[in-house]
C-alpha positions, 0 to 999 in steps of 0.5 A: 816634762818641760810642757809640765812646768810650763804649765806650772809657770802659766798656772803661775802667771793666772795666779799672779794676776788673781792676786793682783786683782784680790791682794791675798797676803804672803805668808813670811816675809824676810830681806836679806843680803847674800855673798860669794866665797870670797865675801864679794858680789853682794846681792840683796834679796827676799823671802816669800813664803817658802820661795826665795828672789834677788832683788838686785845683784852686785849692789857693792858692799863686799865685807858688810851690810846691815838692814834697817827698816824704817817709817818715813812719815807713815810710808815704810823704807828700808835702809841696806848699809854697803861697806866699804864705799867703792868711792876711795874720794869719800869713804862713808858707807853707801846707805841704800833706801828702798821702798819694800812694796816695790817690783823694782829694786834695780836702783835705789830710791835715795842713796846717803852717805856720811864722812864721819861714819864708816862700817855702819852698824846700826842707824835708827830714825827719830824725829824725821833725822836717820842717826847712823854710828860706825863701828870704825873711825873714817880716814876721811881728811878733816877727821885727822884734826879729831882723832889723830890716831883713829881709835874714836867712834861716832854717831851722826846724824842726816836730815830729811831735806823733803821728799826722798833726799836726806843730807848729813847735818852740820858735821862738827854740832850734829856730832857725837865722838866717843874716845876709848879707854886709854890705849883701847881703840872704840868701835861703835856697835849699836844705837837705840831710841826711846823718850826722845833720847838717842843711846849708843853702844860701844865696845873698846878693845886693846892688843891684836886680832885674833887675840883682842882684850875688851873692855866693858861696854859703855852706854851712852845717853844722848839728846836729839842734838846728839850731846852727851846727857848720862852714860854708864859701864856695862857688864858685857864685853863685845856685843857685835852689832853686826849679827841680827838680834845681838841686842833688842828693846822692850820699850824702856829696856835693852837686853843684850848679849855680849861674847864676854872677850874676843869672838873665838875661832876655836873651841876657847872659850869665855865664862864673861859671856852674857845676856843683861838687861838695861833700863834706859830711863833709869841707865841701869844695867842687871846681868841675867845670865852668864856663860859660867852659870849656863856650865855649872848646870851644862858642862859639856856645851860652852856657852856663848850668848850671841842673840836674843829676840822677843815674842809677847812674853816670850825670849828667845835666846841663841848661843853658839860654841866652836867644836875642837878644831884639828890641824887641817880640819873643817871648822864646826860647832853648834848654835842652840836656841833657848826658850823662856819667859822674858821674866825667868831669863835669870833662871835660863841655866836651869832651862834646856834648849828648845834647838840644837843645829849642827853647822861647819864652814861658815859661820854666819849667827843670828836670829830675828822674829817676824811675829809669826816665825822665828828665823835663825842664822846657823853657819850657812843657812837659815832656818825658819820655825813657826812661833811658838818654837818648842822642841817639836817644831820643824824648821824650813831652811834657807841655804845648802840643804834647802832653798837657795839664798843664791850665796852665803847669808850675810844681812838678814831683817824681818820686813813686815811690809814685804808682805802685801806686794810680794805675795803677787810676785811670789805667784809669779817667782815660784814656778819660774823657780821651778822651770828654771832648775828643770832647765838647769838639770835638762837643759831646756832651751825656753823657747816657749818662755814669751808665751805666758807674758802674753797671756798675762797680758790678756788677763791683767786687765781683766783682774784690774777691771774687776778691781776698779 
């Protein structure tokens, strides 16, 4: 038996350097941060096909990270945002920049931080400046003189200093602070680009965790220079930033869901709960569809819209509840997976869900669209559906029950340029996968493993011969 997966790990070695030779795409292709039970040791890995690689191991960042591609001039990057910052001198987020055709993920590129911005939430590029906004206000020293009690948000901005170097610009012009209601502390949760205005999304809430009272979003319009130009009040209440497709843009408008109050840990529920649309020209809100109506046609199921994503004409809709939770008992619930056209999401309560996935323990939510499948984060695991998703589709899953993510789903994003290089090392990781868990149930002792290296050797020239 062990002959027979060496023989697919050799297989997989000519295939690789075929693939080196003829550059065949790879089939999907996701970035994604993974976590141990304790939400610590977080490594950064990668989808390929159906087969899964870390990248990296232990990068830092034990309670948040967020995925960010981006174009630097026409070369693609993409950022992974690591909170807390392990410098207790410095508490800004480490923001990694990675190049995602890379073989080498061992170091990053380029690593930014900024005083002012702690728990990134969100970052988008605009003119060649990163702009980045915390969903927490730093303890950093000199911000004491700006928000004694620390219950502002902020949005900063980088420059691109040339290169791969960018430096946090002026920190006192090239600085947007947003104070909360009175007796509410703000919390920055998203950011969005469009016409050369920059518009950032902050919740405001009051009283203690778990019980927190919010109040309506705000949107507030910025220029490049990040000064204030318009700002409106929402309908929602807390919109997480944190969770993949809380919110997505359709050039000039933002749709958004929001939970409508506190995230419940139990099977409470708040009617509140929302998808709107914004038009960021205009800075005017419309609510689409809301909890409450979503239970005037579905009494059984309560309703809390927590991502929506776009796919041509096509939304995309997730909603998750908690189930009732005993004393002692695991925690469970539902997510479901609505589809509809993007111009009849005001009639989404008459429409029936395309999925429903069961899910207990944890409780990771989401969903984003790659243009050729929908991925979905449900609990634990990960589920991905070819585009269209309708009632018959078979989802292939990531997490227990499926593939190993190597650890519970933190980050999730749709990496387009994964695809080209990955395809090569997806050649090379699916049978090493292979051996790997054939030696973990036997337990194989690989003396053979240096073999394959050197009939790759032999071949790779060959292939890029043929190449050149």
């Amino acid at each position: 038996m062990h002959c027979k997966a060496m023989k697919r790990w050799l297989s997989g070695m000519l295939l690789f350097a075929l693939v080196l030779a003829f550059g065949a795409p790879a089939s999907a292709h996701l970035l994604y941060t993974v976590q141990d039970n304790n939400y610590t040791s977080t490594s950064v890995g990668k989808v390929v096909g159906n087969t899964t690689t870390i990248l990296a191991n232990n990068v830092g960042g034990n309670w948040g990270q967020v995925i960010f591609p981006f174009k630097r001039g026409t070369a693609d990057r993409v950022a992974v945002t690591l909170y807390p910052n392990t410098n207790p001198y410095y508490p800004g987020d480490e923001v990694r920049i990675y190049n995602p055709a890379s073989f080498n993920w061992s170091s990053p590129e380029s690593t930014i931080t900024h005083a002012r911005l702690k728990n990134v939430r969100a970052l988008v590029f605009m003119g060649g400046h990163p702009y980045g906004i915390g969903y927490d206000c730093t303890p950093f020293a000199f911000a004491y003189s700006e928000d004694p009690v620390r219950k502002s948000a902020k949005v900063a901005r980088w420059n691109h200093m040339g290169g791969t170097s960018y430096w946090p610009d002026n920190l006192y012009t090239h600085l947007f602070q947003y104070e909360a209601p009175s007796g509410y502390t703000a919390n920055g949760e998203g950011l969005a680009t469009h016409d050369s205005f920059v518009y950032a999304l902050f919740t405001s809430h009051t009283g203690n965790y778990p019980n927190f009272v919010y109040s309506p979003n705000k949107l507030v319009k910025l220029n490049a220079e990040l000064g204030q130009v318009g700002a409106i009040d929402l309908n929602g209440k807390n919109t997480d930033g944190g969770i993949p497709g809380a919110y997505c843009q359709d050039s000039g408008t933002l749709y958004l869901t929001s939970w409508g109050g506190n995230q419940p840990a139990s099977s409470n529920w708040h009617p509140e709960s929302r998808v709107e649309k914004v038009n960021l020209s205009g800075m005017s809100t419309q609510t689409l569809v809301t909890g409450q109506q979503m239970r005037n046609s579905d009494a059984m199921w309560k309703h809390h819209f927590t991502a929506i994503t776009l796919h041509g004409n096509t939304a995309y809709v997730q909603a998750s509840t908690w189930n009732q939770i005993g004393p002692g008992a695991t925690p469970s619930g539902e997510v479901r997976v609505y589809s509809c056209s993007i111009s009849s999401l005001n009639t989404l309560s008459q429409t029936l869900p395309v999925k429903t996935i069961p899910i207990t323990g944890a409780w990771r939510l989401g969903m984003v669209q790659d243009g050729t499948y929908l991925w979905v984060a449900a609990g634990d695991s990960l589920y991905r559906y070819a585009l269209p998703v309708t009632a018959s589709s078979v989802a292939t899953v990531f997490g227990p029950g499926g593939t190993s993510l190597y650890g519970n789903i933190s980050a999730f994003a749709a990496i387009p340029s994964l695809r080209g290089v990955s395809a090569a090392q997806a050649a090379m990781d699916e049978p090493v996968q292979t051996m790997a868990a054939k030696d973990e149930k036997d337990g194989g002792s690989g003396c053979d493993a240096g073999f394959g290296w050197l009939l790759l050797l032999a071949v790779v020239p060959v292939a890029l011969r043929r190449r050149g």
